[in-house]
C-alpha atoms as an extended CHARMM CRD file, in Angstrom:
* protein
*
       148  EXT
         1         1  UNK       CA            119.5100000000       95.0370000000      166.2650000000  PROA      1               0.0000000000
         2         2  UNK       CA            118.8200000000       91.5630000000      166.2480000000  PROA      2               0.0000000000
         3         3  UNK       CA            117.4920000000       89.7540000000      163.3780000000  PROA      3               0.0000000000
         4         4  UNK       CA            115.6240000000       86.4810000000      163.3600000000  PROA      4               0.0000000000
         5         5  UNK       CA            116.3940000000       84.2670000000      160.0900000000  PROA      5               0.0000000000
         6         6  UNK       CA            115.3450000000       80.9590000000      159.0100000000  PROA      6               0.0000000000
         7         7  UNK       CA            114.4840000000       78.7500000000      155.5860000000  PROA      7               0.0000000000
         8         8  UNK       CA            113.5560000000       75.8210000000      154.3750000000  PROA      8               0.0000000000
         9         9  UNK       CA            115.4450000000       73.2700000000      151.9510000000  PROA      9               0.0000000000
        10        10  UNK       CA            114.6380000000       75.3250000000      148.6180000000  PROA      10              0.0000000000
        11        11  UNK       CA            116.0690000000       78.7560000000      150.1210000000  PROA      11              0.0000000000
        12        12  UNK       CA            118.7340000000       77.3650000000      152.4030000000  PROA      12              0.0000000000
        13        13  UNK       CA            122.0900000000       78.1660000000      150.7140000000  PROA      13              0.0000000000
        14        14  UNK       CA            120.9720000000       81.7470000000      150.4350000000  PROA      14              0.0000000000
        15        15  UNK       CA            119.8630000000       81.8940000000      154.2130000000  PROA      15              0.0000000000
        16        16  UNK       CA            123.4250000000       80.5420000000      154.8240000000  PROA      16              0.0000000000
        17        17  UNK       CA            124.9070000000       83.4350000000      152.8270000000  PROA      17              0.0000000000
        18        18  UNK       CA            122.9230000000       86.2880000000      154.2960000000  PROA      18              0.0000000000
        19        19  UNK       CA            123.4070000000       85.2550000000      157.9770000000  PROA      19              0.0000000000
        20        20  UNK       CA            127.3810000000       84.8750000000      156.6620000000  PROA      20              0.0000000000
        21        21  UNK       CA            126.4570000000       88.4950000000      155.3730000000  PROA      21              0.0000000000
        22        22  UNK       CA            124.9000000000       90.0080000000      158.4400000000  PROA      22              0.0000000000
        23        23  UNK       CA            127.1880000000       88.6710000000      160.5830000000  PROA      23              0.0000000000
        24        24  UNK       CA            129.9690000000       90.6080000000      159.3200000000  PROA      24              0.0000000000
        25        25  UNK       CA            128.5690000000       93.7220000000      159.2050000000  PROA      25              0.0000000000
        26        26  UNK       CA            128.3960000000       92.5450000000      163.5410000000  PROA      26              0.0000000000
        27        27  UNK       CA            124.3720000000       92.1030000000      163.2510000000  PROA      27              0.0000000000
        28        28  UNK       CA            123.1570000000       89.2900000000      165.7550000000  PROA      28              0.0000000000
        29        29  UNK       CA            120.9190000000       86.5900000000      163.9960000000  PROA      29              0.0000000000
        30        30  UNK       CA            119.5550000000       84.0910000000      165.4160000000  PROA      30              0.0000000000
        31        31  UNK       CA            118.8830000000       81.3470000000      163.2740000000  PROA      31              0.0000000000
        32        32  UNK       CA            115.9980000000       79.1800000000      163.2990000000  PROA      32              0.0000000000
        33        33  UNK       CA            116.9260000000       76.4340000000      160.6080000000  PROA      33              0.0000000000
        34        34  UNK       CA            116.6710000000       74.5750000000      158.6220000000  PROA      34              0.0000000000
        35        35  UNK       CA            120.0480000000       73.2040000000      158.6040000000  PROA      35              0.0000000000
        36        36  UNK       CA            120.3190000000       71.4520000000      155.1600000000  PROA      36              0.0000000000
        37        37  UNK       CA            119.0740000000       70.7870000000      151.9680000000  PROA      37              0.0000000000
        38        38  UNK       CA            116.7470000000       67.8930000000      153.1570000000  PROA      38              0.0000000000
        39        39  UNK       CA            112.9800000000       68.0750000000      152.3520000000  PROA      39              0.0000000000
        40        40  UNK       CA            111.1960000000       70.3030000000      155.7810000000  PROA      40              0.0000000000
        41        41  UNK       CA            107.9490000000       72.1360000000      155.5310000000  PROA      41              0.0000000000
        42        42  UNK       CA            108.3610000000       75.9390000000      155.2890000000  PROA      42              0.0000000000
        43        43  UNK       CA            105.2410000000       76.9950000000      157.5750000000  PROA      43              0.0000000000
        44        44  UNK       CA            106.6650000000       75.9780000000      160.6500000000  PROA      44              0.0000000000
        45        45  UNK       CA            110.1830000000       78.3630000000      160.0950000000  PROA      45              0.0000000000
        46        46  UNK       CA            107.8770000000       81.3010000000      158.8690000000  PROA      46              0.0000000000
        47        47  UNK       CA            105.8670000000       80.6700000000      162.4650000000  PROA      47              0.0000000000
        48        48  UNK       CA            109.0860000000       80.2740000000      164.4540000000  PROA      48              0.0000000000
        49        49  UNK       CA            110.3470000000       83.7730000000      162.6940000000  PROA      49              0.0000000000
        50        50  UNK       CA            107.1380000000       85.4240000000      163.4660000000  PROA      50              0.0000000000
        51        51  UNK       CA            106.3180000000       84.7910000000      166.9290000000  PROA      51              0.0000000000
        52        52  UNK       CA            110.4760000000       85.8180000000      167.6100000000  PROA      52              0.0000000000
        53        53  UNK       CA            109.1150000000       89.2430000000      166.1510000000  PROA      53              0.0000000000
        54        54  UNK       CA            105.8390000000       89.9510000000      167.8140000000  PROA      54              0.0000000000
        55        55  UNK       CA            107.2110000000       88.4810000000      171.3000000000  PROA      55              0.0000000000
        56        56  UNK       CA            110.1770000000       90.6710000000      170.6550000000  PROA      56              0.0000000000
        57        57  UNK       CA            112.7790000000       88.8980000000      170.6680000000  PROA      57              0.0000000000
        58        58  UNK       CA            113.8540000000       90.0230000000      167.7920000000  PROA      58              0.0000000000
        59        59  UNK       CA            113.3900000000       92.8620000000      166.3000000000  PROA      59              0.0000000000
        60        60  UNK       CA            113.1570000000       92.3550000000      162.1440000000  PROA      60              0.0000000000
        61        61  UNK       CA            112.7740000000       88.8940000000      160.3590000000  PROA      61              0.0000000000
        62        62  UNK       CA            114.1370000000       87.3540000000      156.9140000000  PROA      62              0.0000000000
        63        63  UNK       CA            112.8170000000       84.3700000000      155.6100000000  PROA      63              0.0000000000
        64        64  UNK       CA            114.3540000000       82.3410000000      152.5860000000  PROA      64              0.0000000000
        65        65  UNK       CA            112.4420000000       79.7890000000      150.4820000000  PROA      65              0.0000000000
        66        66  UNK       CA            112.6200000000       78.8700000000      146.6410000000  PROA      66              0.0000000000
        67        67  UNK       CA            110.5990000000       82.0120000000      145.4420000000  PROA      67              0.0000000000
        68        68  UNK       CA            109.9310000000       83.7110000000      149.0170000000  PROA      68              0.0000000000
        69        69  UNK       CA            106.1690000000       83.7150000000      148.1000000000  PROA      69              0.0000000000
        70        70  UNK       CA            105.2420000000       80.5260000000      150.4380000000  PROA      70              0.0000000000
        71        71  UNK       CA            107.1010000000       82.5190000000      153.2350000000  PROA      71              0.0000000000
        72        72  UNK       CA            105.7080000000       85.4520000000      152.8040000000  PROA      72              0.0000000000
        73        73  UNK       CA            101.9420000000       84.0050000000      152.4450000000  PROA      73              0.0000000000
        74        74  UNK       CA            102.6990000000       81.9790000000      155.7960000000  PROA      74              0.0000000000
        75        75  UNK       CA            104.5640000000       84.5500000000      157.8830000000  PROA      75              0.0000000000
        76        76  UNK       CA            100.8850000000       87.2910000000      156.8930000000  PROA      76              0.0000000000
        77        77  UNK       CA             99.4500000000       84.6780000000      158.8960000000  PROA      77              0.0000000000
        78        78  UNK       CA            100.5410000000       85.6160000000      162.2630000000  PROA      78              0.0000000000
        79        79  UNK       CA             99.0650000000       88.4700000000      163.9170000000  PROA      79              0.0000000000
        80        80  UNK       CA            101.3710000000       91.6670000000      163.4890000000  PROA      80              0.0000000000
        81        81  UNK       CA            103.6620000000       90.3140000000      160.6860000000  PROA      81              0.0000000000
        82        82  UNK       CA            104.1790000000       92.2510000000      157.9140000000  PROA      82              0.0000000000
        83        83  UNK       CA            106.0870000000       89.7720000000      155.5130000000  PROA      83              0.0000000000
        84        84  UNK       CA            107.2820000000       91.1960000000      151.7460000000  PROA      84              0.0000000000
        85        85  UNK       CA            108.9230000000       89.3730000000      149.2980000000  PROA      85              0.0000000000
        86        86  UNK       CA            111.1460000000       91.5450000000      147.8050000000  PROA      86              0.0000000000
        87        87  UNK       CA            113.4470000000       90.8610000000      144.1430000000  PROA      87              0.0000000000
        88        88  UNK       CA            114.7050000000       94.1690000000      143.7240000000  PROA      88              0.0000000000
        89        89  UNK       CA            116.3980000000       97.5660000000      146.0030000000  PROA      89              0.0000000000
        90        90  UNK       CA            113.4640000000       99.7640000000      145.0900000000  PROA      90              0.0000000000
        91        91  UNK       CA            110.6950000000       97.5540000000      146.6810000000  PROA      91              0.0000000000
        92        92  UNK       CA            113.1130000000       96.6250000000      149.6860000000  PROA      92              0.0000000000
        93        93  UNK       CA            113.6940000000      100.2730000000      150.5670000000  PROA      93              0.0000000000
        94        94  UNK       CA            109.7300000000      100.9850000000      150.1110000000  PROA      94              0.0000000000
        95        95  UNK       CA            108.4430000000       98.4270000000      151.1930000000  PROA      95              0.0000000000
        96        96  UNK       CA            110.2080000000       99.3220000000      155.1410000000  PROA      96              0.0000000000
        97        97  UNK       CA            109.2440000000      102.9320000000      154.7220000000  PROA      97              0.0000000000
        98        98  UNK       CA            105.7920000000      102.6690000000      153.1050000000  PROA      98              0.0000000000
        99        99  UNK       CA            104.8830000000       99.6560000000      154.6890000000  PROA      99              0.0000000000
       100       100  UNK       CA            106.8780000000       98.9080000000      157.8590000000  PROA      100             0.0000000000
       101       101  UNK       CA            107.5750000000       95.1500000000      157.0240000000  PROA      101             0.0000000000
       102       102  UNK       CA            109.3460000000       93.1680000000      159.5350000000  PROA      102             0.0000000000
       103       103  UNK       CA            110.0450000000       90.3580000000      157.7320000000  PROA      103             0.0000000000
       104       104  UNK       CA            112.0090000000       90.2350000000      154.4010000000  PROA      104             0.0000000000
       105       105  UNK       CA            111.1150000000       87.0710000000      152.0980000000  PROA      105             0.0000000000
       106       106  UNK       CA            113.7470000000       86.3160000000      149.4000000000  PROA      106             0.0000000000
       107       107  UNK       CA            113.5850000000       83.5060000000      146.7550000000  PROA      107             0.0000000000
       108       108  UNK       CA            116.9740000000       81.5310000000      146.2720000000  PROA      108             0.0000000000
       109       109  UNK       CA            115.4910000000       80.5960000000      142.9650000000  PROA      109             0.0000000000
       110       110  UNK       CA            115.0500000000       83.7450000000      141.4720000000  PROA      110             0.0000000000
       111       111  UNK       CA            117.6270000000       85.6460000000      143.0920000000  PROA      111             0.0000000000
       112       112  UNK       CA            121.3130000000       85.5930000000      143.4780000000  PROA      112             0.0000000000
       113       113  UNK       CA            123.4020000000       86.1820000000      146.7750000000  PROA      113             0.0000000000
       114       114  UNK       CA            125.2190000000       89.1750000000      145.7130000000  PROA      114             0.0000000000
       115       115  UNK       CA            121.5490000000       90.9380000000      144.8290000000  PROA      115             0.0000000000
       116       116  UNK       CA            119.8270000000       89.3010000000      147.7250000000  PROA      116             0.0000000000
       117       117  UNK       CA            122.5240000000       91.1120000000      150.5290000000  PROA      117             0.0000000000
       118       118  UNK       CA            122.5250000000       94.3380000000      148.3880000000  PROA      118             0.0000000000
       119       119  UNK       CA            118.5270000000       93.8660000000      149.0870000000  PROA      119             0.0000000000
       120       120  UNK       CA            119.0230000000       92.8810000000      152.5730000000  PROA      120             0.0000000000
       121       121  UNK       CA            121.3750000000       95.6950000000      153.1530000000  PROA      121             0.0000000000
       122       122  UNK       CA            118.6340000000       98.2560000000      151.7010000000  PROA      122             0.0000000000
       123       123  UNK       CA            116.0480000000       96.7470000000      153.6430000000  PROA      123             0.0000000000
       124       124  UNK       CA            117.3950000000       96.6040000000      156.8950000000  PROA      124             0.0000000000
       125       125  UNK       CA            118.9530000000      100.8520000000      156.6330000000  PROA      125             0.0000000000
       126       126  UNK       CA            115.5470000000      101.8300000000      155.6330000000  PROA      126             0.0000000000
       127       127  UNK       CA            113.0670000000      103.1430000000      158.0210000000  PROA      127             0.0000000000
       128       128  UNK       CA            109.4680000000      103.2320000000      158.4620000000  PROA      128             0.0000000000
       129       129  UNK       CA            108.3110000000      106.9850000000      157.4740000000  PROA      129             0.0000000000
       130       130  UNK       CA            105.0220000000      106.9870000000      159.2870000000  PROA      130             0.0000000000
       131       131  UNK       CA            103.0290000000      110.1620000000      158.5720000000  PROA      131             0.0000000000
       132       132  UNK       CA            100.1810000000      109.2320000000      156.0180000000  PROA      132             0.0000000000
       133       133  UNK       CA            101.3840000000      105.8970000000      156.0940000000  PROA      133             0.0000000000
       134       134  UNK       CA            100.8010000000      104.8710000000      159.6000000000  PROA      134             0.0000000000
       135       135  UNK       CA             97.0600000000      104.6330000000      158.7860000000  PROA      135             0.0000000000
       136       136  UNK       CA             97.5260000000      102.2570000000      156.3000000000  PROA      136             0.0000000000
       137       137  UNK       CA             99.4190000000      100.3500000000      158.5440000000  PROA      137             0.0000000000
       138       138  UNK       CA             96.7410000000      100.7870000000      160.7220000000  PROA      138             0.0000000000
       139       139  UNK       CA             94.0180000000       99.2990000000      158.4790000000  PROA      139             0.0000000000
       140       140  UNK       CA             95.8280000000       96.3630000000      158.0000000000  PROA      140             0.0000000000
       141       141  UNK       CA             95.8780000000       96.2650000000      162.2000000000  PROA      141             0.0000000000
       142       142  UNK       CA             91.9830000000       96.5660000000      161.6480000000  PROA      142             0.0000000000
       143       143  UNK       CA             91.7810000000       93.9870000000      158.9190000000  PROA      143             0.0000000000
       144       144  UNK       CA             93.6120000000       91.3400000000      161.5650000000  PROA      144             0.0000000000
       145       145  UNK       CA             91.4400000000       92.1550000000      164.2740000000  PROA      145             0.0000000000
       146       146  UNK       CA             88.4390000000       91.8240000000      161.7900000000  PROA      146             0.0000000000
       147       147  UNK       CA             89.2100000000       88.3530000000      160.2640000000  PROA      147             0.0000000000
       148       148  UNK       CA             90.7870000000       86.5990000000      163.4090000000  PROA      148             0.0000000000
């Protein structure tokens, strides 16, 4: 599986220590900045994530920012992306099986590394469950068509 990653200056120390994370447990990531702590607007990573997923060249997403909200509201933008931002185990594991997000948003602010990988780890072993759920997933495919 390969995993797309990217932040911007507010979530970048904990991109740096889940794609330290991931890459030991021998997932590829490819990383799509930012590369410091100086100032960068967080739309343009969330985009760059996004269209790596629905082109498919990778297959899930994670997105770090100061809360993961801004992430998560700018990655729902893009056609087919299914952004959460997620604090906690419970809502990472349901959140792939109930939802079948492809992008995992995680605040550096408001969570800690050691929580954030336990999260990541949860998230990424977790698999959509379809069933009565794939027709929620496939209003929200309506509800894209609808408002684009």
């Amino acid at each position: 599986m390969k995993i797309a990653i990217a932040s911007d200056h507010g979530g970048y120390q904990l991109k740096e220590a889940v794609k330290a994370h991931l890459l030991k447990t021998g997932l590829e990531v490819e990383d799509f900045g930012c590369h410091s702590r100086e100032s960068v607007d967080f739309p343009d990573y969330a985009k760059n994530v996004g269209e790596s997923i629905v082109n498919g060249a990778n297959q899930l997403g994670i997105l770090c920012c100061g809360t993961g909200i801004g992430m998560s509201i700018a990655a729902n933008k893009i056609t087919g992306i299914r952004a959460a931002v997620v604090g906690d185990v419970f809502s990472a594991k349901a959140t792939r099986e109930h939802n079948d997000s492809n992008i995992l948003c995680l605040g550096e602010r408001v969570t800690g590394e050691g929580l954030a990988c336990l999260i990541v780890d949860t998230w990424l072993s977790a698999e959509f469950l379809g069933g009565r759920h794939t027709n929620r997933i496939n209003g929200i495919k309506e509800l894209e068509s609808y408002y684009c």
